[in-house]
C-alpha positions in Angstrom: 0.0 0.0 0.0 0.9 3.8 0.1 1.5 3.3 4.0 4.4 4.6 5.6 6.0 5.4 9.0 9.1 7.8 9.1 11.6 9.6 11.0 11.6 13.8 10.6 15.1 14.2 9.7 14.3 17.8 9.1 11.9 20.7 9.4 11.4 23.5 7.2 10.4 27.2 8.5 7.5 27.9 10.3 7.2 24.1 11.4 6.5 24.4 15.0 4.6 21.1 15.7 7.6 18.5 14.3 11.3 18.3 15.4 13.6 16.1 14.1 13.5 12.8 15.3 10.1 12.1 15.5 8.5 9.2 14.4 5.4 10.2 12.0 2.9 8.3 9.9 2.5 10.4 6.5 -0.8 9.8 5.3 -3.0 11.9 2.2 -6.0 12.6 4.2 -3.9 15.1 6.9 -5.5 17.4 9.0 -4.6 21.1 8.5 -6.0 21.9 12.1 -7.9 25.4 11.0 -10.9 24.5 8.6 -13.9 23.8 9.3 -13.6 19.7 8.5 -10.8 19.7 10.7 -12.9 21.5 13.6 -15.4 19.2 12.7 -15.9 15.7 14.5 -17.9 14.1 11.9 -15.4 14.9 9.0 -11.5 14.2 8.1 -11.9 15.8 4.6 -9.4 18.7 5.2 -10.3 21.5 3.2 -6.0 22.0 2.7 -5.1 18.7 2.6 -7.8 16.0 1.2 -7.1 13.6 -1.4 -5.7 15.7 -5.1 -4.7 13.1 -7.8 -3.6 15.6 -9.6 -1.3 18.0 -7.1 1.7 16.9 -8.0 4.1 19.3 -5.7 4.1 20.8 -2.3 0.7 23.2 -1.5 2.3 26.0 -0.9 4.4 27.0 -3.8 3.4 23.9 -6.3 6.5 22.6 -7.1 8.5 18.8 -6.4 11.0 18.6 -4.2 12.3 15.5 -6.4 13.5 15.4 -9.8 16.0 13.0 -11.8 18.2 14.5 -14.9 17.1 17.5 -14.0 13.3 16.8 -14.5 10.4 17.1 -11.9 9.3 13.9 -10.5 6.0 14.5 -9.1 4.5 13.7 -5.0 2.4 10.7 -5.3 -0.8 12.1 -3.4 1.5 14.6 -1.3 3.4 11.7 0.1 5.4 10.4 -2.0 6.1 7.0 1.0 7.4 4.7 -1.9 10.8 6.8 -1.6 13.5 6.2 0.8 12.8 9.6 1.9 10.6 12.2 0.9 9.3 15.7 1.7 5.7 16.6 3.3 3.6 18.6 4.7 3.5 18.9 8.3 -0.7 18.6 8.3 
């Protein structure tokens, strides 16, 4: 499956919640922890974070963190666990 467990080797700015070293569970359903689904006890449907087949780089900005010969590799529904290591958001 698309499972994965981890260990945050780093954080990027403005990550608050994460330090390295911690053992995480990237999933594609996260939880932003500000809309109203995430507020919500009868929804996990993040507005910032549900499932998107087709985002294929980080929310913020768009883009991979991955490439090979110089080309983009796209996330695999913003997790990307098939990788030895990968790049997420925190949510």
């Amino acid at each position: 499956g698309h499972e994965a467990g981890g260990i945050v080797e780093s954080v990027g700015e403005g990550v608050t919640d994460l330090q390295p070293g911690d053992h995480v569970l990237p999933i594609f359903t996260g939880e932003c922890g500000d809309c109203p689904h995430c507020h919500s006890e009868e929804s996990n449907m993040c507005d910032l974070l549900r499932i998107n087949t087709e985002r294929g780089g980080m929310i913020h900005d768009g883009e991979s963190r991955f490439s090979i010969n110089g080309k983009p590799i796209h996330h695999f529904l913003g997790t990307s666990t098939f990788s030895e290591y990968t790049v997420v958001h925190s949510g």
